[in-house]
ROZAZA-947836 format. One record per residue: residue in three letters; x, y, z of N, C-alpha, C in turn; residue number from 1. Coordinates in nm, 2 decimals. Layout:
ROZAZA-947836
REC  code     n_X     n_Y     n_Z    ca_X    ca_Y    ca_Z     c_X     c_Y     c_Z  pos
REC   ala       X       Y       Z       X       Y       Z       X       Y       Z  NUM
...
This chain:
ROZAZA-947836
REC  code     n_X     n_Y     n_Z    ca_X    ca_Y    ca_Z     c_X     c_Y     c_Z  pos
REC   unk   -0.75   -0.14   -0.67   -0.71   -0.26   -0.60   -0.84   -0.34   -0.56    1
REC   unk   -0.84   -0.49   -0.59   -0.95   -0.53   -0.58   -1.00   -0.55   -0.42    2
REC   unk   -1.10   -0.54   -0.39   -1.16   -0.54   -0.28   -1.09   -0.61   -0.16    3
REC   unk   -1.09   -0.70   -0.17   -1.03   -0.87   -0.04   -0.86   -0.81   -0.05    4
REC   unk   -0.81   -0.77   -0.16   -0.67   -0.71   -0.17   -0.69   -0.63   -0.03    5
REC   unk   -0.73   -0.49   -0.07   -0.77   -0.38    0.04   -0.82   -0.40    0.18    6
REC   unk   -0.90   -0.49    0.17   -0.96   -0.52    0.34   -0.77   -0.60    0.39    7
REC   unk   -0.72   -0.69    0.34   -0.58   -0.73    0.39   -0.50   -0.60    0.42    8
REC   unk   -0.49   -0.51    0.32   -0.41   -0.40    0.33   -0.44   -0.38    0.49    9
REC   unk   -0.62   -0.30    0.46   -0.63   -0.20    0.58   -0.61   -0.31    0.74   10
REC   unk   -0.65   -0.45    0.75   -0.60   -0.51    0.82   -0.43   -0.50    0.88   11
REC   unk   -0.38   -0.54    0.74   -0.20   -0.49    0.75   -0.18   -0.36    0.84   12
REC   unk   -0.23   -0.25    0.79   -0.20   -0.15    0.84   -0.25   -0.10    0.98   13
REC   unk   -0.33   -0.16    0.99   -0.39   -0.15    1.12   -0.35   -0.23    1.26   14
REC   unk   -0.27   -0.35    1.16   -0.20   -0.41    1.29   -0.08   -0.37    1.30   15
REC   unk    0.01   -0.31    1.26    0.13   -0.20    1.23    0.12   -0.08    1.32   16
REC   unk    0.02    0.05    1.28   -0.05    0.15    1.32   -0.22    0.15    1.40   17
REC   unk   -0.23    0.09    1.47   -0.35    0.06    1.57   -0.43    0.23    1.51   18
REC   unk   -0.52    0.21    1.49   -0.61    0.41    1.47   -0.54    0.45    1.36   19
REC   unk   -0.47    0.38    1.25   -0.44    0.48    1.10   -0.54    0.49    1.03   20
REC   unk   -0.56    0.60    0.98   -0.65    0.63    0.88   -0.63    0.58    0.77   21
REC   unk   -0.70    0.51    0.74   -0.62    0.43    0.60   -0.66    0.51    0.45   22
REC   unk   -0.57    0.56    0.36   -0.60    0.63    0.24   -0.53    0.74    0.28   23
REC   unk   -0.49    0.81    0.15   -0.37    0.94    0.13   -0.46    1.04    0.04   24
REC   unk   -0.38    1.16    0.05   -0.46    1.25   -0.01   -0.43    1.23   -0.16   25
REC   unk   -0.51    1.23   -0.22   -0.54    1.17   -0.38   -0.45    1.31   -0.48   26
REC   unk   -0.45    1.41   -0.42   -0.33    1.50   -0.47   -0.23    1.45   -0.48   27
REC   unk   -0.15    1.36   -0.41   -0.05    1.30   -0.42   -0.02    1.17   -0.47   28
REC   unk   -0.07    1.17   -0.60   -0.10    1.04   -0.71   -0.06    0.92   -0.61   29
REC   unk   -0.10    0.86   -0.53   -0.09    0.76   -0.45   -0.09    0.61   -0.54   30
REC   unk    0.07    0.51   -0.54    0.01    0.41   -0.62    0.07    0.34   -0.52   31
REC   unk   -0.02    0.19   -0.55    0.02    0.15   -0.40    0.07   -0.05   -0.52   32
REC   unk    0.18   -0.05   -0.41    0.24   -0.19   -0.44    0.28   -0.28   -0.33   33
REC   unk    0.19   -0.42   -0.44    0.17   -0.53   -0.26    0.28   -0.65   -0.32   34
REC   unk    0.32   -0.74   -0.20    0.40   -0.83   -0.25    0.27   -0.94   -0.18   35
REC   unk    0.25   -1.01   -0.26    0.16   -1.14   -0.27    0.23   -1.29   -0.27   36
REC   unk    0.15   -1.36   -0.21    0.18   -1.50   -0.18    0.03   -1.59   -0.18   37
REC   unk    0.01   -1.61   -0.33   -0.09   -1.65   -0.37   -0.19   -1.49   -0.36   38
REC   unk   -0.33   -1.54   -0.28   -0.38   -1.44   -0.29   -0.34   -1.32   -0.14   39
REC   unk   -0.27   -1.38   -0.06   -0.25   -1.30    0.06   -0.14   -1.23    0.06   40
REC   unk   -0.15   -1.15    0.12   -0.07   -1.00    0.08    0.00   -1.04    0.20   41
REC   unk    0.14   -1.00    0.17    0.27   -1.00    0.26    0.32   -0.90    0.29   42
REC   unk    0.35   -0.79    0.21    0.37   -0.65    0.20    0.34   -0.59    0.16   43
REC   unk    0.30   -0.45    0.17    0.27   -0.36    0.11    0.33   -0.19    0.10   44
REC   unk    0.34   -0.12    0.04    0.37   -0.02    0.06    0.28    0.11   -0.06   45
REC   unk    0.30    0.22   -0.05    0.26    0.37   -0.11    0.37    0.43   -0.15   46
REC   unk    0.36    0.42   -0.31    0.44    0.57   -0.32    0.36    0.70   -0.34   47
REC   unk    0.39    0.76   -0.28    0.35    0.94   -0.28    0.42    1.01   -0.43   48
REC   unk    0.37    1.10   -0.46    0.45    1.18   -0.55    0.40    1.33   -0.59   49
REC   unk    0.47    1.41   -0.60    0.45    1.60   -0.58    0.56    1.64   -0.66   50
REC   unk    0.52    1.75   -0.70    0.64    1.86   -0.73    0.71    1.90   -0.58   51
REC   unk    0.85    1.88   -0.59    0.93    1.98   -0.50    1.03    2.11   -0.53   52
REC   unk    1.03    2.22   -0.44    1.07    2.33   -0.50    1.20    2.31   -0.38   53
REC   unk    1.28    2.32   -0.42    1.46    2.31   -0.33    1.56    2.38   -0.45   54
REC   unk    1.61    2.46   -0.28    1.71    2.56   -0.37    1.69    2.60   -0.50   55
REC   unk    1.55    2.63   -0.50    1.51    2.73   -0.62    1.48    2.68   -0.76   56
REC   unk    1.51    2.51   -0.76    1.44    2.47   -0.88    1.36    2.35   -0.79   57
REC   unk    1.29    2.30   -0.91    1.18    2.21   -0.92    1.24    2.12   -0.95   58
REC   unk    1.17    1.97   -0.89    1.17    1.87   -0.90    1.05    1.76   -0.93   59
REC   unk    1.06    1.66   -0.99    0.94    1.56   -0.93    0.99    1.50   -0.80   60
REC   unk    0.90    1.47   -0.70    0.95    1.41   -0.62    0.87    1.29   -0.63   61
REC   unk    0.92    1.16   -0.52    0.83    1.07   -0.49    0.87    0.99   -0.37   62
REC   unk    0.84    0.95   -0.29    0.87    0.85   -0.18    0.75    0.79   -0.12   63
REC   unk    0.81    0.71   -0.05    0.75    0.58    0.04    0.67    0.63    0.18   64
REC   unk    0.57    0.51    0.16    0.45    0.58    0.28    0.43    0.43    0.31   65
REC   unk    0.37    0.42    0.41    0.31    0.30    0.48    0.40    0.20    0.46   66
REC   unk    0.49    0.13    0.48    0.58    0.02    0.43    0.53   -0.07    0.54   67
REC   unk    0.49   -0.19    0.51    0.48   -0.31    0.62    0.47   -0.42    0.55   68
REC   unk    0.50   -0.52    0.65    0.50   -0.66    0.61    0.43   -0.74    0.71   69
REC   unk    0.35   -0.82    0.72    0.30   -0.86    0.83    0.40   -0.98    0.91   70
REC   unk    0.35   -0.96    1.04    0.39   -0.98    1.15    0.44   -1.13    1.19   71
REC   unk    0.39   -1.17    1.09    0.46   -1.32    1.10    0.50   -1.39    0.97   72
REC   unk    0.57   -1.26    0.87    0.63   -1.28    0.75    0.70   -1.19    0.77   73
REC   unk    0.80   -1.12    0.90    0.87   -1.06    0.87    1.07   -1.12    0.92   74
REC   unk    1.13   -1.09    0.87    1.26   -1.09    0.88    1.29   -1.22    0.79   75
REC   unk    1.21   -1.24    0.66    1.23   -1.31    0.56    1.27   -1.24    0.44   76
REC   unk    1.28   -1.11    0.46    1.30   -1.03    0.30    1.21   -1.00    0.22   77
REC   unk    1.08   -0.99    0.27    0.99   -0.95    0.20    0.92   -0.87    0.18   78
REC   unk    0.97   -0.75    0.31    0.99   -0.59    0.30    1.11   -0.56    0.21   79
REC   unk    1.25   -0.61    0.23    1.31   -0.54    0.12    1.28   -0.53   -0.02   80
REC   unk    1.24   -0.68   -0.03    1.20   -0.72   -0.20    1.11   -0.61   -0.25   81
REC   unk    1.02   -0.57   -0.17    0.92   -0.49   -0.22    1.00   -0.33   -0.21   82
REC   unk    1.06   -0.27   -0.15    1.07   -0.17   -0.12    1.21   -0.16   -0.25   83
REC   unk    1.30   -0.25   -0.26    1.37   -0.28   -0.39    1.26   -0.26   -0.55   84
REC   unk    1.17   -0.36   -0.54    1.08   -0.27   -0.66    1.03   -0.13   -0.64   85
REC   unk    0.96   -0.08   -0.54    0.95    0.04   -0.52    1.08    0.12   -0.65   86
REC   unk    1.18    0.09   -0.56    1.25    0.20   -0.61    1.32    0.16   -0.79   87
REC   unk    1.31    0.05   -0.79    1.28   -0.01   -0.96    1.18    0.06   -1.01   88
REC   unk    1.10    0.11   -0.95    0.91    0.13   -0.98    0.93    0.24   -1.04   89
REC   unk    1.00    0.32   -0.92    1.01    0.48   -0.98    1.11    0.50   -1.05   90
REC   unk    1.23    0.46   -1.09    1.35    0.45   -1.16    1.31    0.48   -1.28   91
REC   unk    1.17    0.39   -1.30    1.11    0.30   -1.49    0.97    0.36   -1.44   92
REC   unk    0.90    0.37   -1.40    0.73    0.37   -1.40    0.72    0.52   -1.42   93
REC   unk    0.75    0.55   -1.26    0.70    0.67   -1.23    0.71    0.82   -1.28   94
REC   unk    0.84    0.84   -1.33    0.93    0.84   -1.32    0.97    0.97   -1.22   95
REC   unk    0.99    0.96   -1.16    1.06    1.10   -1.05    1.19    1.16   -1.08   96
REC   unk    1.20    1.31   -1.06    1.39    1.33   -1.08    1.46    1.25   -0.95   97
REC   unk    1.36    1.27   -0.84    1.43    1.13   -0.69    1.31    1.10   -0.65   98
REC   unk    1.33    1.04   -0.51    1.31    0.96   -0.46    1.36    1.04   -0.31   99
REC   unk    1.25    1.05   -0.22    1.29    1.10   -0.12    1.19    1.11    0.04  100
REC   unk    1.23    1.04    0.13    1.10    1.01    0.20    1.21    0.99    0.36  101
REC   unk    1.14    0.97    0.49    1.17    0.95    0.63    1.16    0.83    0.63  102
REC   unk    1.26    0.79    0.73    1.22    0.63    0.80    1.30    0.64    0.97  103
REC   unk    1.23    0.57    1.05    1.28    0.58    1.14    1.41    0.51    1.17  104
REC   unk    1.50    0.60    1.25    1.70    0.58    1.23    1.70    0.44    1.21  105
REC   unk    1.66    0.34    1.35    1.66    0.18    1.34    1.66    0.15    1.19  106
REC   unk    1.57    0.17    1.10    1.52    0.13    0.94    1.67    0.17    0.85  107
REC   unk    1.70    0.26    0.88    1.86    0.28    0.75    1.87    0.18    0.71  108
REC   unk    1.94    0.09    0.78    2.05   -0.02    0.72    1.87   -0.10    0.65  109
REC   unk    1.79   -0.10    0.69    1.72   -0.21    0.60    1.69   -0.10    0.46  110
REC   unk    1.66    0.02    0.49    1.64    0.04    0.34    1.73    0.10    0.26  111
REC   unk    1.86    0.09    0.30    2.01    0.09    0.26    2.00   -0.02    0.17  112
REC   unk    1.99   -0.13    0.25    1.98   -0.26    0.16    1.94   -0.33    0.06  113
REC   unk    1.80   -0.23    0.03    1.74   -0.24   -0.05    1.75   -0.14   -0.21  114
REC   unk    1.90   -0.05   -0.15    1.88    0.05   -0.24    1.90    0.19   -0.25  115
REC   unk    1.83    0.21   -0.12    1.85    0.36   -0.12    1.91    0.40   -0.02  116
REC   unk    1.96    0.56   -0.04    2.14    0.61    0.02    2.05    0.70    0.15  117
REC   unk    2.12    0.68    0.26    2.09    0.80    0.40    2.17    0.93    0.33  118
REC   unk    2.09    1.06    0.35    2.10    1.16    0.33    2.10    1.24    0.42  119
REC   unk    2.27    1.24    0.49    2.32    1.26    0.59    2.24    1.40    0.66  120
REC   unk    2.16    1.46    0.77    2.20    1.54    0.80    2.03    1.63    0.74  121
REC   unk    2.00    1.54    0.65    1.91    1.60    0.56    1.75    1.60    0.67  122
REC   unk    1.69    1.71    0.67    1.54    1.71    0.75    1.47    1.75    0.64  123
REC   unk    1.35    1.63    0.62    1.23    1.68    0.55    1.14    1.77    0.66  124
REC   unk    1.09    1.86    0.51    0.93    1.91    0.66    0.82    1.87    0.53  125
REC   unk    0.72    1.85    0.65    0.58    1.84    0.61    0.51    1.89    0.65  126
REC   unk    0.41    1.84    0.64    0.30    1.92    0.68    0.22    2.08    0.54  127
REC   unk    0.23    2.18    0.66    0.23    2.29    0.55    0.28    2.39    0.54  128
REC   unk    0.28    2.51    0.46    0.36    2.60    0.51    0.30    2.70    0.63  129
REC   unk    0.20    2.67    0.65    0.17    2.76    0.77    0.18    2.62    0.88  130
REC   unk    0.16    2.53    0.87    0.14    2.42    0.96    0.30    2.35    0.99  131
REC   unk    0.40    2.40    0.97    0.46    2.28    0.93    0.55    2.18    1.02  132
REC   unk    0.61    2.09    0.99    0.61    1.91    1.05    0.72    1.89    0.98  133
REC   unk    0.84    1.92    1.09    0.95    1.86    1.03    1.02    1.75    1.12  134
REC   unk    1.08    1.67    1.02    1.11    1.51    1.07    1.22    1.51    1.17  135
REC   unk    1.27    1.65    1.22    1.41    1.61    1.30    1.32    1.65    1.43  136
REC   unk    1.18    1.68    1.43    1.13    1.65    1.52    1.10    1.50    1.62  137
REC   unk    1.14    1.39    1.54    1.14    1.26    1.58    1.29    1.19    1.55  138
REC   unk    1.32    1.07    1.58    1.41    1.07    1.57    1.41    0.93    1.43  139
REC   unk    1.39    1.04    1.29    1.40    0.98    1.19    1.52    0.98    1.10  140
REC   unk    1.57    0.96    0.99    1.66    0.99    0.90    1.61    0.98    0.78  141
REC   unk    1.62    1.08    0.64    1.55    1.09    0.50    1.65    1.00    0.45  142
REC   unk    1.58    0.95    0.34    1.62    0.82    0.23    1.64    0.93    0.13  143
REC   unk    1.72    0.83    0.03    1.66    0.89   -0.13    1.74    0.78   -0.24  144
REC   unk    1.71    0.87   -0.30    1.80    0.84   -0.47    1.74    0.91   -0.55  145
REC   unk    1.85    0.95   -0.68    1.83    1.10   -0.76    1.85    0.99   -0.88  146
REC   unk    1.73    1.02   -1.00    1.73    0.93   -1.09    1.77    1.07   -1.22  147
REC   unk    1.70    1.18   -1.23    1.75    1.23   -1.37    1.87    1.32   -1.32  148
REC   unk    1.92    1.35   -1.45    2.00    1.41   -1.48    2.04    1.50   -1.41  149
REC   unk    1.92    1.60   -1.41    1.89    1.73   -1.29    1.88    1.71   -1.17  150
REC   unk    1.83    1.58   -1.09    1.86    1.57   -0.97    1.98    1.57   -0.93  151
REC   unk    2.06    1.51   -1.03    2.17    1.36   -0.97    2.30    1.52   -0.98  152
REC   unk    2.29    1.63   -1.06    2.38    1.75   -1.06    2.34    1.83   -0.91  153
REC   unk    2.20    1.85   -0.87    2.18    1.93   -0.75    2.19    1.75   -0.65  154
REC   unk    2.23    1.70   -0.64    2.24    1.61   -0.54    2.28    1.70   -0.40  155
REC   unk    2.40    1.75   -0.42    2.45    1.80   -0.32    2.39    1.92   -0.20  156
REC   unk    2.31    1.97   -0.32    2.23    2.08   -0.22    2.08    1.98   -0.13  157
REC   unk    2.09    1.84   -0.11    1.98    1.80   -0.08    2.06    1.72    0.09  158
REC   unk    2.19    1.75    0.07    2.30    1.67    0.19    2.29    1.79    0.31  159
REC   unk    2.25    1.73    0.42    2.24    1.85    0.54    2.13    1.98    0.53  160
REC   unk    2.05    1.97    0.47    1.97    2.04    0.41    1.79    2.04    0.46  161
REC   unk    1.76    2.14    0.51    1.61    2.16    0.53    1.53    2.12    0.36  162
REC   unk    1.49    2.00    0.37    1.40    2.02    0.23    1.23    2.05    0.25  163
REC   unk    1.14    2.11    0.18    1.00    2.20    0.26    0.95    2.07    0.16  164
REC   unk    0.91    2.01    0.18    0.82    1.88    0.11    0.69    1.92    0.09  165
REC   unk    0.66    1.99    0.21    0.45    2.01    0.23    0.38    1.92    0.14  166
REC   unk    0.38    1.80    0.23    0.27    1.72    0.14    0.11    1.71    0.18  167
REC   unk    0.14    1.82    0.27   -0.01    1.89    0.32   -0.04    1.82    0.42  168
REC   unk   -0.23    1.79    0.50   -0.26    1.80    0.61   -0.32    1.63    0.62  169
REC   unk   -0.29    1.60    0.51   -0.35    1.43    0.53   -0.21    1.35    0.57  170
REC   unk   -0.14    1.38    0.47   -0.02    1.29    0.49    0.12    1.38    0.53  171
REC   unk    0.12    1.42    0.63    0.16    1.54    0.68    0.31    1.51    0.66  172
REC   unk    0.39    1.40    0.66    0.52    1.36    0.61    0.50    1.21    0.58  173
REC   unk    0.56    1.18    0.42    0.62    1.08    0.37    0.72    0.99    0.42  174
């Protein structure tokens, strides 16, 4: 990302999360997608992506990290737009068997809207396995969508369900 891009980012992000550390653990092929308006960034967001192991098979996983829009571009649609390519992104790009990440309860309906289904019931953990950070510790709800084949058959073991994510000690949950 070019330089002046990134200083907006970490500005973005920093007015969002006051003390974020800005940058992800590079294990977790981090691609990052901005919505622009000329040269000034309007939104931005992270996809993450890992193998996940649930109910005994493997998956690719991938979801959403950092999502923001700045503070005086927001309630225009220019978080959904972007978080709608996101999941265009991974659908065609990335390609993941899903798509699977936290947002705080308030967020549903916006990233419903954009796409992706609440996964009733469902707690990610993070963190690690000796460390670990799971999301029904706050009051979040997991997203998703199941793109291959293999996902979209185990869909059902992912509904009400502990999933162990461990996306380790940097980005402790997606």
């Amino acid at each position: 990302m070019p330089g002046v891009l990134r200083e907006q980012v970490t500005a973005l992000l920093e007015s969002a999360w006051p003390g974020h550390s800005p940058g992800h653990d590079p294990l977790l092929d981090p691609v990052s997608l901005l919505l622009l308006d000329g040269d000034d960034v309007v939104a931005s967001l992270d996809i993450l992506s890992k193998p996940l192991v649930h109910a005994g098979r493997t998956f690719a996983a991938s979801g959403l990290s950092t999502v923001v829009t700045r503070g005086d571009r927001r309630g225009r649609g220019h978080g959904r737009t972007l978080v709608a390519a996101a999941l265009r992104t991974m659908a065609v790009t990335v390609p993941p068997d899903l798509g699977i990440f936290t947002c705080d309860r308030p967020l549903r309906a916006f990233y419903e809207a954009a796409g992706w289904e609440s996964l009733p019931g469902t707690v990610l953990v993070g963190g690690t396995p000796d460390d670990p950070f799971p999301s029904d510790r706050f009051d979040k709800v997991t997203m998703g969508a199941f793109f291959s084949p293999h996902a979209i058959r185990h869909r059902p073991s992912f509904l009400g369900a502990r999933v162990a994510l461990f996306p380790g000690t940097v980005d402790r949950l997606w």
